[in-house]
Backbone bond lengths (Angstrom), bond angles and torsions (degrees), N, CA, C in turn:
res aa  C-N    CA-C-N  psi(-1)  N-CA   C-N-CA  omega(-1)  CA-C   N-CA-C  phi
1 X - - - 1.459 - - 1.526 107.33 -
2 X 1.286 115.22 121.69 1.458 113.21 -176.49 1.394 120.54 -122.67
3 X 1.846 106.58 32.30 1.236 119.53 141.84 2.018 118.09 -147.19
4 X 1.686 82.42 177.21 1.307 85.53 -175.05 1.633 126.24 -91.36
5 X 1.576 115.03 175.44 1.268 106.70 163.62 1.260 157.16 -44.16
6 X 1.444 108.31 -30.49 1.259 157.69 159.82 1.825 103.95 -59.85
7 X 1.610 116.95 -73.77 1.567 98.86 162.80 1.121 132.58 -71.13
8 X 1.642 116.46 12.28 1.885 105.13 173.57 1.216 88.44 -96.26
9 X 1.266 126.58 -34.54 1.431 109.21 -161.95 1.469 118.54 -74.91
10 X 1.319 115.48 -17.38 1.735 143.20 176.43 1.679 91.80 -55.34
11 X 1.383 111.68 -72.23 1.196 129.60 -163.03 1.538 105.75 -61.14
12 X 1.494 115.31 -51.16 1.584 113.28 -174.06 1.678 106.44 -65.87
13 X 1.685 114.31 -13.94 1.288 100.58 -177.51 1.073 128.47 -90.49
14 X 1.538 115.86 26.09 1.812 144.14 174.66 1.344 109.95 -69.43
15 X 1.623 107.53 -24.23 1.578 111.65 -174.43 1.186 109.12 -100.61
16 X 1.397 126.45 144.21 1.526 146.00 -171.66 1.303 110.64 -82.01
17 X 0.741 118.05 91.49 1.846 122.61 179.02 1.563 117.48 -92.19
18 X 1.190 129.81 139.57 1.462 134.99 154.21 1.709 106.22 -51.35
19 X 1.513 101.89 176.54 1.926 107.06 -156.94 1.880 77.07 -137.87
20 X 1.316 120.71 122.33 1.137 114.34 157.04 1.439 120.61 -144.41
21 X 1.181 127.05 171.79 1.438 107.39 -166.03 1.953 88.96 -136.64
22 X 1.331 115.31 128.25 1.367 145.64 -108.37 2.243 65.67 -132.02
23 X 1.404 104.54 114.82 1.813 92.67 174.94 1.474 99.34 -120.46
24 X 2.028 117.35 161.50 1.530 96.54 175.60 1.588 69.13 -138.77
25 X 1.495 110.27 -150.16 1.182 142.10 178.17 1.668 121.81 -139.86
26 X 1.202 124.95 125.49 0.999 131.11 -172.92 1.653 114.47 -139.48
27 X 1.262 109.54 114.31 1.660 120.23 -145.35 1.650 120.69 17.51
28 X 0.870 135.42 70.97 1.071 138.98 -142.96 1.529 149.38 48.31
29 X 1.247 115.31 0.40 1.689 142.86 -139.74 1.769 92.20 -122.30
30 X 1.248 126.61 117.96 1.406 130.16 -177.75 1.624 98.84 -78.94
31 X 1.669 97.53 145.39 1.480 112.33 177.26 1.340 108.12 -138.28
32 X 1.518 122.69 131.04 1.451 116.64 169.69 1.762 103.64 -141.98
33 X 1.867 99.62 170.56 1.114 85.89 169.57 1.860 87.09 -158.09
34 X 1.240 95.73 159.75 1.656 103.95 -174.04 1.713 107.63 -69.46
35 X 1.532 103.15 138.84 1.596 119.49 -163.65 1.323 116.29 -135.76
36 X 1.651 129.22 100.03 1.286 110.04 158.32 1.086 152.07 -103.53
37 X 1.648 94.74 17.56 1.211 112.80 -167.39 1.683 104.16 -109.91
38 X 1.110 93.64 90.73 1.591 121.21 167.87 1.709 137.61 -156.83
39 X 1.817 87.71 128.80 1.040 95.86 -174.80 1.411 124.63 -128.38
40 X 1.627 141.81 162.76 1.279 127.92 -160.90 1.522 79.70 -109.23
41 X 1.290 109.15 143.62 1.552 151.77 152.33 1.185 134.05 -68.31
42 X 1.107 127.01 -85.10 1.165 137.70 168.57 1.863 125.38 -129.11
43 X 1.385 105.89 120.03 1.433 109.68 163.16 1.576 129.59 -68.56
44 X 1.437 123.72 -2.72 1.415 115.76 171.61 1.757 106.51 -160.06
45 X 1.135 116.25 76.99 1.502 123.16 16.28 1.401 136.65 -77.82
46 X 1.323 141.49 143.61 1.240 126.64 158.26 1.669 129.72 -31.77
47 X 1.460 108.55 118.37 1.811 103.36 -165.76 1.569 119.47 -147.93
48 X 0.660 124.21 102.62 1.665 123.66 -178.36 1.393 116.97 -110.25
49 X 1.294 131.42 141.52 1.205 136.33 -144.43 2.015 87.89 -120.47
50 X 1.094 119.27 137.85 1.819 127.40 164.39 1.689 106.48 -129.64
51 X 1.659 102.67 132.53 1.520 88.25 -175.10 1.415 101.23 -110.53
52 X 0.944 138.52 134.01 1.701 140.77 -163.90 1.619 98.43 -122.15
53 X 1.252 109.99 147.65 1.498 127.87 -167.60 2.077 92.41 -106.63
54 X 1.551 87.77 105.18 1.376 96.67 155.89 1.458 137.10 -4.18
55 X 1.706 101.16 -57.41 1.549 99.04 177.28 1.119 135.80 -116.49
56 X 1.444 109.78 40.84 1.408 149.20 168.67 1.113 114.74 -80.06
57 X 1.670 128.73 151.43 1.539 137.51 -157.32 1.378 89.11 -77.88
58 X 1.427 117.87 -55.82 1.576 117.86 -168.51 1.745 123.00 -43.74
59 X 1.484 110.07 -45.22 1.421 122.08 -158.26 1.776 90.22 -29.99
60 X 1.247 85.56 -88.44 1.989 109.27 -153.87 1.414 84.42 -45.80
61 X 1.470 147.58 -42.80 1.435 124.35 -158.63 1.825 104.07 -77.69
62 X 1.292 119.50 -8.68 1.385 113.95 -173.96 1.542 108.87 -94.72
63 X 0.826 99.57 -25.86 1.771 132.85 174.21 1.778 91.59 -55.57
64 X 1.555 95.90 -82.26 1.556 93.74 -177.06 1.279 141.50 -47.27
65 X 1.356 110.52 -46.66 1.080 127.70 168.59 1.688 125.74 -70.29
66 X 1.240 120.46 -16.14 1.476 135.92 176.57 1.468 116.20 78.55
67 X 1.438 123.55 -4.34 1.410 130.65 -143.18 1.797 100.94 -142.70
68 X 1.364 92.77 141.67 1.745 88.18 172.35 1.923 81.90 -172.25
69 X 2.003 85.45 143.16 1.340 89.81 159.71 1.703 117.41 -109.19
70 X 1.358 115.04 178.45 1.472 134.35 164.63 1.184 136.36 -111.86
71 X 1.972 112.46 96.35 1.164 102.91 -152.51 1.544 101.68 -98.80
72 X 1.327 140.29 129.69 0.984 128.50 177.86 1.460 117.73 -93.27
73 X 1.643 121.16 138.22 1.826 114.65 -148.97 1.859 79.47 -104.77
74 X 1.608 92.33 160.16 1.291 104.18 171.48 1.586 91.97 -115.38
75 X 1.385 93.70 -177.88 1.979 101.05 -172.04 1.317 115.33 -47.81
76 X 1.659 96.60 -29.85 1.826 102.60 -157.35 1.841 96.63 -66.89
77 X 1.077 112.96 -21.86 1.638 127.97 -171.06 1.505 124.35 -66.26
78 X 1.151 114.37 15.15 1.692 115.14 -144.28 1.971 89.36 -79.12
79 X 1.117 116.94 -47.65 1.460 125.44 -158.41 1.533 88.85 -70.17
80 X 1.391 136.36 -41.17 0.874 113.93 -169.76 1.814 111.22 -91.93
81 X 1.361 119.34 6.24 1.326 122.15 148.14 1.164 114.27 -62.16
82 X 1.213 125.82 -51.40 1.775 137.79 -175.04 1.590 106.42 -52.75
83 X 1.340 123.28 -38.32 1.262 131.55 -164.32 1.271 91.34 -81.96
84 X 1.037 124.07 -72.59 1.406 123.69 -141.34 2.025 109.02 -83.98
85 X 1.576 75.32 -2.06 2.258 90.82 156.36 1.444 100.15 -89.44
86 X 0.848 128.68 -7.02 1.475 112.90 169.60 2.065 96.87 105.54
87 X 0.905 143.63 29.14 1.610 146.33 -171.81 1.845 95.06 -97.26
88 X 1.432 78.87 137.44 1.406 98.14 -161.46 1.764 99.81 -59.62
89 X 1.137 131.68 97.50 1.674 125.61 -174.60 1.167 119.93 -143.10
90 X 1.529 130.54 134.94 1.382 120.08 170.97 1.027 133.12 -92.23
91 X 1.820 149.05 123.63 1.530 93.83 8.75 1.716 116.12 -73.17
92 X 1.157 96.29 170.84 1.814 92.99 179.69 1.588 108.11 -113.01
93 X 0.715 142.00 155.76 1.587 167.94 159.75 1.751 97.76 1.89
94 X 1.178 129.07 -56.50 1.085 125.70 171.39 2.033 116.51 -58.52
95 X 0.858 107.69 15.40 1.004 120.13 173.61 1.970 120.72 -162.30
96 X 1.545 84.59 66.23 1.572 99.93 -157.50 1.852 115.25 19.86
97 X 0.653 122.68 34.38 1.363 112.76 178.18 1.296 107.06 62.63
98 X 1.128 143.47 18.64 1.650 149.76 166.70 1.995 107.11 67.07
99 X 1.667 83.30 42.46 1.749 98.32 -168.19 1.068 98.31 -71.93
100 X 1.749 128.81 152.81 1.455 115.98 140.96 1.091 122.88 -62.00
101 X 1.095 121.68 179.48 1.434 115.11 179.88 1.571 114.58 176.53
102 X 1.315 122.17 153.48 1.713 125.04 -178.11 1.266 120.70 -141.26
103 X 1.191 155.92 88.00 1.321 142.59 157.01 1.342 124.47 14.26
104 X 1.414 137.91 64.87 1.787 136.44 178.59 1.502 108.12 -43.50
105 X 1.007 107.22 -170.50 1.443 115.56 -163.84 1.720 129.76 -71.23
106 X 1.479 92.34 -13.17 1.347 119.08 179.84 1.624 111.85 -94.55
107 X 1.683 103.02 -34.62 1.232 107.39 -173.97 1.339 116.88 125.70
108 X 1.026 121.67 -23.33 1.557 131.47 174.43 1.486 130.44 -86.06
109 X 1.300 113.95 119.76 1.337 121.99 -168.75 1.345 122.19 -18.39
110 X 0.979 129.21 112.14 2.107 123.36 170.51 1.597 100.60 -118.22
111 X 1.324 97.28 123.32 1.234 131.68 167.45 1.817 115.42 -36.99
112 X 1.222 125.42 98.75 1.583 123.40 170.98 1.266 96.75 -47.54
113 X 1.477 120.36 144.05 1.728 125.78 173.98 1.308 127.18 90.45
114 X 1.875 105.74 -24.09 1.390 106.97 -174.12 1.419 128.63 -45.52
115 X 1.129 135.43 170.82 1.678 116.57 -177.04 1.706 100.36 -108.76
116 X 1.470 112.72 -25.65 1.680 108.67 151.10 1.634 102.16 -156.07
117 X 1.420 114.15 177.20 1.383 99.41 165.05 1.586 106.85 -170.00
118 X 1.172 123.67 136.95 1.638 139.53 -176.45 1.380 109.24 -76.75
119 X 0.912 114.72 132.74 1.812 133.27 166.83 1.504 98.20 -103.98
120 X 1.745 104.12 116.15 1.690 93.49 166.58 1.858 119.63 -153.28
121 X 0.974 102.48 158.27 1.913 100.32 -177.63 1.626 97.24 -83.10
122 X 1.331 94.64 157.83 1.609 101.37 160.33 1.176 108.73 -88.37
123 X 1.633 114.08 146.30 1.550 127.08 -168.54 1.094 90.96 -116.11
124 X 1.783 125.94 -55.20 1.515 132.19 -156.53 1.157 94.27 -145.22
125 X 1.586 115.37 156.87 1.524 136.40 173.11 1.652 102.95 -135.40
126 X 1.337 131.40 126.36 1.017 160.28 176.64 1.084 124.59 -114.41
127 X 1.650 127.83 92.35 1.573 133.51 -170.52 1.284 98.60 -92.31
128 X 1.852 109.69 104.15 1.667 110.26 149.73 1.299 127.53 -118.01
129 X 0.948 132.44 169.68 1.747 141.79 -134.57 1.738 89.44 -24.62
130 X 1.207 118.96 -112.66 1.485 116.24 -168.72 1.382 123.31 -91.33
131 X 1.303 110.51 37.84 1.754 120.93 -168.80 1.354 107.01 -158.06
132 X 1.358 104.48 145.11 1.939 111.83 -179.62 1.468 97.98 -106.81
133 X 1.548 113.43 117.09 1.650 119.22 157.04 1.746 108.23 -54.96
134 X 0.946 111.75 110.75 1.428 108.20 154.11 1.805 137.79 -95.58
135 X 1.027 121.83 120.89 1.251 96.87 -147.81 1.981 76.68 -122.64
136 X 1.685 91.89 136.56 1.230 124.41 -163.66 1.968 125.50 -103.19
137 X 1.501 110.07 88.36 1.490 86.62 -173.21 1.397 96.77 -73.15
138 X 1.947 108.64 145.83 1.464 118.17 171.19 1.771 120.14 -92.10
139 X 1.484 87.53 94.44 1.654 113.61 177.70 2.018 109.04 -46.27
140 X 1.210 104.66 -56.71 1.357 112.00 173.30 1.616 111.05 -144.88
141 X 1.399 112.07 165.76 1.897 123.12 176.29 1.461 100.81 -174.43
142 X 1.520 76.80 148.66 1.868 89.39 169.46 1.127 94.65 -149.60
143 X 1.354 108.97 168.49 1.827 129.26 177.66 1.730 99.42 -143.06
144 X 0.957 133.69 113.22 1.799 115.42 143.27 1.460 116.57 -37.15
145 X 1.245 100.96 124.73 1.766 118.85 170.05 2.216 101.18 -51.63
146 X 1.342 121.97 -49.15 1.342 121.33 144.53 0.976 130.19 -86.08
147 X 1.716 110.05 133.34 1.909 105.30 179.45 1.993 102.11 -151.03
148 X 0.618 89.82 155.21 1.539 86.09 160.37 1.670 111.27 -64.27
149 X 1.699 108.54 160.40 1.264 128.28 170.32 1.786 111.31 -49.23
150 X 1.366 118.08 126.18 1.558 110.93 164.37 1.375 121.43 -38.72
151 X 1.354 127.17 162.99 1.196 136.27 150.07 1.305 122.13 -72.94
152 X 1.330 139.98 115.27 1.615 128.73 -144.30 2.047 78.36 -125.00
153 X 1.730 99.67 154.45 1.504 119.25 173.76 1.434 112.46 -115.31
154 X 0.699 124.76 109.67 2.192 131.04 -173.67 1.580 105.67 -125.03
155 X 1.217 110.99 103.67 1.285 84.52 173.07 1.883 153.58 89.06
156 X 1.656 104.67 -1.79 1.393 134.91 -176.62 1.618 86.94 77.60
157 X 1.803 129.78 30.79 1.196 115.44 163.66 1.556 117.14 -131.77
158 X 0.941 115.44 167.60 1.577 130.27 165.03 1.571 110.90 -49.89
159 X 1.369 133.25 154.02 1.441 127.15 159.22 1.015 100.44 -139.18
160 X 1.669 120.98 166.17 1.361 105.21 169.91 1.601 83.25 -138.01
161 X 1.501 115.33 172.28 1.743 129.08 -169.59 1.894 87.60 -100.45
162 X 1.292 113.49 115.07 1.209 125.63 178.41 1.232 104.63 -78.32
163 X 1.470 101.45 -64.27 1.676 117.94 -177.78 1.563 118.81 -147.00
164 X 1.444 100.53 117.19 1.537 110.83 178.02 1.453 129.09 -92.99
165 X 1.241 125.00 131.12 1.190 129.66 170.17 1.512 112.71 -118.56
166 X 1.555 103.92 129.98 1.808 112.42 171.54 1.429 118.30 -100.31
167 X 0.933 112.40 117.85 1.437 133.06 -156.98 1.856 91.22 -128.17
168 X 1.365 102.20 107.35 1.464 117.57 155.88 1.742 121.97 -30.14
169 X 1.334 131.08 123.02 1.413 120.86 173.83 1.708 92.38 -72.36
170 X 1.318 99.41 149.25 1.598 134.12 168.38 1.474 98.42 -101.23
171 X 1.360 104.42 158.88 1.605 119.39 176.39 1.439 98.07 89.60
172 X 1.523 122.68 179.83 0.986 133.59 -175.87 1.702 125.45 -108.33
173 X 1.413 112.74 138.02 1.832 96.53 -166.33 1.253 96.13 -101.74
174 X 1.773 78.10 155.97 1.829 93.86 -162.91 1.861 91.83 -78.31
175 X 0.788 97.87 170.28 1.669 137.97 166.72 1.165 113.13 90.30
């Protein structure tokens, strides 16, 4: 390997990622922490994959508990992205970040404000180099049909959607 950690991560941060904040449960007491590494899997079954870094507060509690949701942040959300990265703030993370928050249908914390968010069990756990794939069947989700713009990641920065245009896919869809 003839670079470092520091330049993959430079380089991987070319890609535009969603900002979500990843919730579990831990004896009753809500725990989250900011996640962008997520991706959906499979539609039948419903499946989304979260990759969590080993030496993070969350791992072992998502582990334990079997369950984690996906909250996806809209713009208005940014501080509570910051928090739940661990940024020095009061309240701080050990005290959910002074989130709202509600029990979804499963039971697991959902984020007041989110712009949608997945409730799901663990199906599979996948240990690669310093991170466990977790791969998530989605028990329940909702989105408002209106929401604010996502919170977008570019770069070790914030983005926000200035101006959107929907533009039809061309080509033909598979299935």
């Amino acid at each position: 390997m003839s670079f470092d950690s520091d330049t993959f991560r430079k380089v991987m941060g070319h890609f535009v990622t969603g900002v979500t904040v990843v919730t579990t449960l831990e004896n009753g007491e809500p725990q989250g922490i900011t996640v962008n590494a997520l991706s959906s899997v499979s539609l039948e079954p419903p499946l989304v994959m979260v990759a969590l870094d080993r030496r993070r507060h969350i791992t072992p509690k998502v582990h334990a508990s079997g369950q984690f949701a996906v909250n996806v942040l809209g713009e208005h959300q940014q501080l509570l992205a910051d928090c739940f990265a661990g940024a020095p703030v009061q309240p701080g993370r050990e005290r959910f970040c002074g989130a709202a928050w509600a029990p979804g249908s499963t039971g697991i914390p959902l984020l007041d404000g989110a712009i949608a968010t997945l409730e799901c069990a663990v199906v599979g756990v996948y240990p690669i180099g310093d991170h466990d794939l977790f791969i998530g069947r989605v028990d329940a989700l909702h989105n408002d049909e209106h929401h604010p713009q996502p919170l977008l990641y570019y770069r070790r920065r914030y983005l926000r959607v200035e101006r959107s245009e929907s533009i039809a896919i061309e080509g033909r869809q598979e299935g």
